[in-house]
C-alpha positions as CSV (number, residue, x, y, z in Angstrom):
1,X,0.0,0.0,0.0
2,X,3.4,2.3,0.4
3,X,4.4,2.3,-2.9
4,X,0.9,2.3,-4.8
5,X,-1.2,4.4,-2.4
6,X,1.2,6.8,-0.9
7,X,-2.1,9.9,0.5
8,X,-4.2,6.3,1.8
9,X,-1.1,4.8,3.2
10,X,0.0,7.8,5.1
11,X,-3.9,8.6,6.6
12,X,-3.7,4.5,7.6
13,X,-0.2,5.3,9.3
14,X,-1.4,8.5,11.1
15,X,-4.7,7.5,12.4
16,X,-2.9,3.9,13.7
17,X,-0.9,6.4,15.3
18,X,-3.1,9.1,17.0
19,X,-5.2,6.1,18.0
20,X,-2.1,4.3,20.1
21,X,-1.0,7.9,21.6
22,X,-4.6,8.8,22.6
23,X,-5.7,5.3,23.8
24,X,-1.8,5.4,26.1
25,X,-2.9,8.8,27.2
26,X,-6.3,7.8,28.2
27,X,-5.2,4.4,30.1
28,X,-1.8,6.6,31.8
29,X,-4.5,9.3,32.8
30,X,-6.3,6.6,34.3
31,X,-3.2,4.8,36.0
32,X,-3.1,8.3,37.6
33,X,-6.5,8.1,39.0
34,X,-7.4,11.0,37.0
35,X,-11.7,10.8,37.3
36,X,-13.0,9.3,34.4
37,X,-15.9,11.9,33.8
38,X,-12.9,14.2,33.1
39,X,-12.8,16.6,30.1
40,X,-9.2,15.3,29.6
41,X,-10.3,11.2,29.6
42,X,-13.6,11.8,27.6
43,X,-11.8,13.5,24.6
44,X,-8.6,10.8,24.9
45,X,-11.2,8.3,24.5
46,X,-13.2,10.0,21.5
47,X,-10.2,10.7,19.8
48,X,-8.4,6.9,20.0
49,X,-11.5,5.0,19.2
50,X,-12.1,7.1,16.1
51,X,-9.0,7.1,14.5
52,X,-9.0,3.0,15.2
53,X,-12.2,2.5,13.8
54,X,-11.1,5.1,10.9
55,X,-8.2,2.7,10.7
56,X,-9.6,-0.7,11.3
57,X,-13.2,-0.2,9.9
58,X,-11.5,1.0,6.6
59,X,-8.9,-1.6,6.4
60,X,-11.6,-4.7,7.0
61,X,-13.8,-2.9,4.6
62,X,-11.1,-3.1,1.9
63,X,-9.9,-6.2,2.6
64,X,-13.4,-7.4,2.7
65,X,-14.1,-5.5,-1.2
66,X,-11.3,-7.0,-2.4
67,X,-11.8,-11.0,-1.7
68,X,-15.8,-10.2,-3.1
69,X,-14.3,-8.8,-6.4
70,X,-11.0,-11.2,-7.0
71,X,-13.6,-14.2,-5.9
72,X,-14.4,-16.4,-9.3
73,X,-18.6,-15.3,-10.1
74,X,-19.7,-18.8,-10.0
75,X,-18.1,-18.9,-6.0
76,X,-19.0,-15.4,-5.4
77,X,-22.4,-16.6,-5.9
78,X,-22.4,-19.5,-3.6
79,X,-20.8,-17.5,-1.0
80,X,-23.2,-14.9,-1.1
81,X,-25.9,-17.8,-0.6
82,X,-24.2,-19.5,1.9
83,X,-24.4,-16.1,3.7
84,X,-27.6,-14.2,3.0
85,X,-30.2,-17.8,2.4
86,X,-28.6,-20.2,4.5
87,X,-31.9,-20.1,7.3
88,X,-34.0,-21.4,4.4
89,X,-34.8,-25.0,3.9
């Protein structure tokens, strides 16, 4: 993803990392017994589980998109049975 999507690569990257920083923030303002109705926790927490799902969601969704569309159509099509019409007898 480097080499052939340098602008996605890079927003992966910086979101993985805001996300680590803000979630070690969050648990060290915690370790501290900072109160967890704080201003300071509250926002650590928005801010790492946002830019995780930013990053995770995205990832899994492309990951997800690509096996659908690199999947033969004749499998496709039993996989998407197997999935959506397999509670019918």
């Amino acid at each position: 993803m480097r080499d052939l999507h340098r602008p996605r690569y890079w927003l992966f990257m910086a979101a993985s990392w805001v996300g680590f920083a803000s979630s070690m923030v969050m648990t060290l303002s915690l370790l501290v017994r900072m109160s967890a109705d704080s201003r300071h926790v509250r926002w650590s927490f928005v801010v790492a589980y946002s830019s995780l799902v930013l990053t995770f969601v995205w990832a899994g969704v492309r990951a997800f998109l690509w096996l659908v569309i690199s999947v033969h159509p004749e499998h496709r099509t039993r996989i998407v049975q197997a999935l959506c019409c397999s509670h019918r007898n």
